[in-house]
Rosetta silent file (secondary structure, phi, psi, omega in degrees, C-alpha in Angstrom):
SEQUENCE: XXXXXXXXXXXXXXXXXXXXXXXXXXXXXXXXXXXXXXXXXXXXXXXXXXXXXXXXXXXXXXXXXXXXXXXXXXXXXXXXXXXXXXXXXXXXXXXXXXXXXXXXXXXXXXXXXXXXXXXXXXXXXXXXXXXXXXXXXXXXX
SCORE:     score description
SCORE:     0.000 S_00000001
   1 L     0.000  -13.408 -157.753   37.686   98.502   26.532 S_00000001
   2 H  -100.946   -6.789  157.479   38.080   94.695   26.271 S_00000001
   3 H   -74.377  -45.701  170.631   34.278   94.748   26.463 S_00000001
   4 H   -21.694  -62.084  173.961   33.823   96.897   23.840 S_00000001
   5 H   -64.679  -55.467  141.522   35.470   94.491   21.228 S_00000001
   6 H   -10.002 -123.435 -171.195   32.896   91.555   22.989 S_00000001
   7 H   -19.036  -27.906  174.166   30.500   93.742   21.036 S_00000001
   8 H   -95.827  -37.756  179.974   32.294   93.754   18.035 S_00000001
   9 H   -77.109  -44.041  178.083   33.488   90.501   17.344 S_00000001
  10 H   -46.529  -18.362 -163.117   29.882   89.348   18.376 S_00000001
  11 H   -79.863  -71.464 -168.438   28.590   91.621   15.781 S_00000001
  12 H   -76.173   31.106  176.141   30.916   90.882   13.143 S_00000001
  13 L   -86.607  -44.752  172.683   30.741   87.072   13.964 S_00000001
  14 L   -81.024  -32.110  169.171   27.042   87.159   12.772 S_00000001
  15 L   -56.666 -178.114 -173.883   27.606   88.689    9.919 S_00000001
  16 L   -77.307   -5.938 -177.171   28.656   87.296    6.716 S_00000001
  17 L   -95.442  163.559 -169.885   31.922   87.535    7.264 S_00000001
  18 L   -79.220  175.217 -146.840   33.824   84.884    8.895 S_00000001
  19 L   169.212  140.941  172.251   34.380   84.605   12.713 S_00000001
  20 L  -148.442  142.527  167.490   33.945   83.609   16.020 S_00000001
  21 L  -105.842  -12.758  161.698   33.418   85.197   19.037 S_00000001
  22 H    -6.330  -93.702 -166.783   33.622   82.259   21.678 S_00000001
  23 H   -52.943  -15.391  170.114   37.168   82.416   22.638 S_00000001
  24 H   -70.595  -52.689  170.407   36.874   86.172   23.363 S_00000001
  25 H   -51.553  -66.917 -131.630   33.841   85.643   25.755 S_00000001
  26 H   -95.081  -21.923 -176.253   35.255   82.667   27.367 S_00000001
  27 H  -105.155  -16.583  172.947   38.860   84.614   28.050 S_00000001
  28 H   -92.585   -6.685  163.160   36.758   87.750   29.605 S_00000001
  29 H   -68.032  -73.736  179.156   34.802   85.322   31.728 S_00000001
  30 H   -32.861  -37.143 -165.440   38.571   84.200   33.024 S_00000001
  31 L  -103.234   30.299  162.206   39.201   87.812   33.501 S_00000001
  32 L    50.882   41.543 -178.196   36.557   88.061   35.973 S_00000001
  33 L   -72.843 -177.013  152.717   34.468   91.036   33.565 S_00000001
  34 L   -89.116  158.330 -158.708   30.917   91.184   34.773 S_00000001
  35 H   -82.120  -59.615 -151.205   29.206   88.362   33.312 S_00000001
  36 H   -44.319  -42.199 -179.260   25.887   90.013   33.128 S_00000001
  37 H   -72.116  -18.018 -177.215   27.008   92.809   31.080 S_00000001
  38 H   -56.007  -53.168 -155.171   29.462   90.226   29.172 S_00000001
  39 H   -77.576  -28.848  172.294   26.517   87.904   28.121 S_00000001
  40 H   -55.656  -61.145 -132.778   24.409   91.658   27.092 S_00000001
  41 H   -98.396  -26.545  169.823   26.955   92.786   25.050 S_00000001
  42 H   -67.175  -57.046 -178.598   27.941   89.478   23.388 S_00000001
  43 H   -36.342  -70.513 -174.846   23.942   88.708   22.834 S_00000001
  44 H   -52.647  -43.065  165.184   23.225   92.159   21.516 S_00000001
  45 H   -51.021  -57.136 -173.827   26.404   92.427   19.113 S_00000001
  46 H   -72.673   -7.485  169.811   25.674   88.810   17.693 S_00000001
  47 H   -85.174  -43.257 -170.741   22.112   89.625   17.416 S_00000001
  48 H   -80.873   -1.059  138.628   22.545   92.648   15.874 S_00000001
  49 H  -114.026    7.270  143.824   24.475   91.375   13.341 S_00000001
  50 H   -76.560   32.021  100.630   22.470   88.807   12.147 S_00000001
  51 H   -34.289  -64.343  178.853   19.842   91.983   11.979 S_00000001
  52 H   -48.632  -47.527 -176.191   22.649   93.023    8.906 S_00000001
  53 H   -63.958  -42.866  169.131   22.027   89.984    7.239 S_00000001
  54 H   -80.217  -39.159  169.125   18.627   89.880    7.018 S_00000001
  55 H   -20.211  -41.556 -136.268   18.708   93.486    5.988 S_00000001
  56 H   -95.092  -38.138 -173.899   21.004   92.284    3.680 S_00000001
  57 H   -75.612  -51.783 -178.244   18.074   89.234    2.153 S_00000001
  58 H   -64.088  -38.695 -161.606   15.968   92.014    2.524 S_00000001
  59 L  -115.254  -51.681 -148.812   16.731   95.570    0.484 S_00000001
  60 L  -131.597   38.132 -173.812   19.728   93.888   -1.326 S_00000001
  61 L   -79.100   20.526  166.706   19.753   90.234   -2.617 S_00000001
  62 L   -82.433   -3.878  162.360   19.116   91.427   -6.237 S_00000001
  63 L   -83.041   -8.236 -174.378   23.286   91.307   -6.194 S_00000001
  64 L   -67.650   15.737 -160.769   23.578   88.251   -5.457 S_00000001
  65 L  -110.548  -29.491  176.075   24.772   86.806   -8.732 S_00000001
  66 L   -31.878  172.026  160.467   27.549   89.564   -8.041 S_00000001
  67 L  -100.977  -33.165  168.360   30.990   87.764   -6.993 S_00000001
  68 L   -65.281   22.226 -161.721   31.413   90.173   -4.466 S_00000001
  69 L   -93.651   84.961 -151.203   28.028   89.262   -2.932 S_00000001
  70 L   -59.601    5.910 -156.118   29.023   87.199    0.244 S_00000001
  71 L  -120.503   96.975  161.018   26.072   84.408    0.183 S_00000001
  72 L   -64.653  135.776 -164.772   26.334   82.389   -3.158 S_00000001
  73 H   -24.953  -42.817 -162.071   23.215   81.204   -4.968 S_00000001
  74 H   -85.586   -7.446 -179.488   23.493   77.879   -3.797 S_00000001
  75 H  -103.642  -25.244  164.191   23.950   78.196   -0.047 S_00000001
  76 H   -59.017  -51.760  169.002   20.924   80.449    0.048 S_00000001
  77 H   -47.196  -16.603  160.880   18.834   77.624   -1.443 S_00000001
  78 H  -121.265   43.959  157.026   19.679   75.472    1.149 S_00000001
  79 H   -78.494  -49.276 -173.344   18.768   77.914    3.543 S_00000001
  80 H   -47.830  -65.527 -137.262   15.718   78.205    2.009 S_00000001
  81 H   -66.915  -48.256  158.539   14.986   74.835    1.656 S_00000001
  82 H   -19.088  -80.427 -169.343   15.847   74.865    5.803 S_00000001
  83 H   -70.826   -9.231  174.798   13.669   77.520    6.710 S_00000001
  84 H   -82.760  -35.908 -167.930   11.002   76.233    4.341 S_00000001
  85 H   -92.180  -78.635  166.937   11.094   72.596    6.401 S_00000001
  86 L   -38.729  -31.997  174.086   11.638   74.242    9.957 S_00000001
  87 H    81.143  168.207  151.169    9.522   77.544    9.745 S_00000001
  88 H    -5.673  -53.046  166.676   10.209   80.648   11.360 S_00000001
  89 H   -60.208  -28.253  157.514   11.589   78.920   14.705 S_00000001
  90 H   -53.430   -6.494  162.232   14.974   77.713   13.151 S_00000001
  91 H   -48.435  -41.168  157.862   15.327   81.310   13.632 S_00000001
  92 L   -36.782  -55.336  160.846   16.170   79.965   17.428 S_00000001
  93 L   -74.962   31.581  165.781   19.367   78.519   15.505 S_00000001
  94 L   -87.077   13.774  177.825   21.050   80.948   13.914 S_00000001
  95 L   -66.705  -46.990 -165.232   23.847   80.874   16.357 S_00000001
  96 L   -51.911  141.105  177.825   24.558   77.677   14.481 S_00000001
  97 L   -36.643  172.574  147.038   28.172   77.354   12.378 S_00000001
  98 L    65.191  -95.916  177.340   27.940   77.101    8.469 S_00000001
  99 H   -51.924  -54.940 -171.112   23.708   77.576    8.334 S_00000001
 100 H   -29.516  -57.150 -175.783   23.323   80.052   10.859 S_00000001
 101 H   -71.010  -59.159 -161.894   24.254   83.397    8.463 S_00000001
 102 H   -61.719  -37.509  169.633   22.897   82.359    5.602 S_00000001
 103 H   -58.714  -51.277  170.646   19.437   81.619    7.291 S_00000001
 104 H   -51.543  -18.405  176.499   19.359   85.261    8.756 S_00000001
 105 H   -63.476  -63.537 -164.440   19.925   86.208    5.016 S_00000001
 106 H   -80.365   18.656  155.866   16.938   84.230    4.073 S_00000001
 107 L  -101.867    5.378  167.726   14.309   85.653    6.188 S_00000001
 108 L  -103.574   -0.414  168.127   14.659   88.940    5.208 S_00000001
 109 L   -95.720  -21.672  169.268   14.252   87.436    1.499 S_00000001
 110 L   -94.587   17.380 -162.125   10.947   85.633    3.013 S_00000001
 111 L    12.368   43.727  161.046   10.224   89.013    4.990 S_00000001
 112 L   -24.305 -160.306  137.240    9.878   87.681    8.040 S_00000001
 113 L   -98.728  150.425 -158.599    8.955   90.342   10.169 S_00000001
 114 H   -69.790  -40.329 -166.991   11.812   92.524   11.584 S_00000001
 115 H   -87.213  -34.071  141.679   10.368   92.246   15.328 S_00000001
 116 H   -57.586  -51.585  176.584    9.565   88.612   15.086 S_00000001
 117 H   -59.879  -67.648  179.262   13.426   87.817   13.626 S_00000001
 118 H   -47.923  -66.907  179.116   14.796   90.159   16.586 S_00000001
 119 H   -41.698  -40.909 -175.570   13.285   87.791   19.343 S_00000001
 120 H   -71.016  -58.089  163.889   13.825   84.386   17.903 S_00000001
 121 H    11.002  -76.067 -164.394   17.245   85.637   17.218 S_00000001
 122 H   -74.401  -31.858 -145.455   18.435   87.152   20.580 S_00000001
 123 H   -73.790  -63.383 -165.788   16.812   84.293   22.290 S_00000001
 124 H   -49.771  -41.445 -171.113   18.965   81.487   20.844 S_00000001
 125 H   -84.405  -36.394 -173.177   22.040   83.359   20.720 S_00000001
 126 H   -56.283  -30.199  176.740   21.408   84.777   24.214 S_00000001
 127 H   -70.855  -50.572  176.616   20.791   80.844   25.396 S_00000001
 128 H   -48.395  -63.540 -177.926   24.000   80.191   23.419 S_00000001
 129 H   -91.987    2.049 -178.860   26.267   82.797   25.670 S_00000001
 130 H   -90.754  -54.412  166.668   24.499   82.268   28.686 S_00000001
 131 H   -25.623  -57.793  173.153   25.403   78.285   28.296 S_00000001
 132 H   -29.875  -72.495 -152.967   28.917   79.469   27.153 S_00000001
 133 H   -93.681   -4.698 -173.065   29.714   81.206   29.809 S_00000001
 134 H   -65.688  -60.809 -165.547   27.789   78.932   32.171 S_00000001
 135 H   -80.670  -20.509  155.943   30.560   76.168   31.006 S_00000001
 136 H   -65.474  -54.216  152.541   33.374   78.642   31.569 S_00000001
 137 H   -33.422  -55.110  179.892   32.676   79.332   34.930 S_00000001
 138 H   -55.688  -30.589 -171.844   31.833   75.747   35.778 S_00000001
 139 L   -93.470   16.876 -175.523   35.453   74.959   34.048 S_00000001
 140 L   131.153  -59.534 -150.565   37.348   76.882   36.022 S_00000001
 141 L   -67.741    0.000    0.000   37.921   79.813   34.992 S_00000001
């Protein structure tokens, strides 16, 4: 069960709402889970919910003026203005705090392509929990 939730915080940790899923991974590495499936199910949750986001850039950023809308005008534009200087491959960073969601917003408002987004995507966050979990082990744990 305590993977299960791995998968869930990863998901909603990519998403717009706030989050982290670290400290969850890093205490089921201590609890001796298996890592392989640990580092799947964290990759694949946190990928798949930056997948929501751009959805989200994609079908329904004519709300975004909304207050309920979670990405405010001004942090998309310097998404933009990111992914406009970096290209497609900052896609490799969306693990990162702060930028990370809001860039997955704005390639589904630049239509990336959905198959292109999923790879750069999983790769970085998959390098990102394999590293993680790399440095738990190594620490102990």
């Amino acid at each position: 069960m305590s993977l299960f939730w791995v998968f869930i915080t990863g998901l909603v940790s990519a998403t717009l709402f706030p989050g982290g899923s670290e400290a969850l991974v890093v205490a089921q590495v201590c609890r001796e889970q298996p890592l392989l499936l640990l580092w799947l199910l964290a990759t694949s949750g946190n990928t798949l919910g930056s997948w929501i986001n751009w959805l989200l850039g994609r079908y329904l950023l004519h709300f975004e003026n909304r207050r309920w809308f979670p990405i405010k005008p001004h942090q998309r534009l310097k998404a933009e203005a990111w992914f406009q200087r970096w290209g497609f491959w900052s896609l490799l960073f969306a693990w990162l705090p702060v930028v990370g969601d809001p860039l997955t917003l704005v390639a589904g408002t630049l239509r990336v392509h959905w198959l292109k987004f999923l790879l750069l995507v999983a790769t970085g966050k998959g390098l990102r929990y394999a590293l993680l979990i790399a440095a738990a082990r190594l620490a102990g744990c």
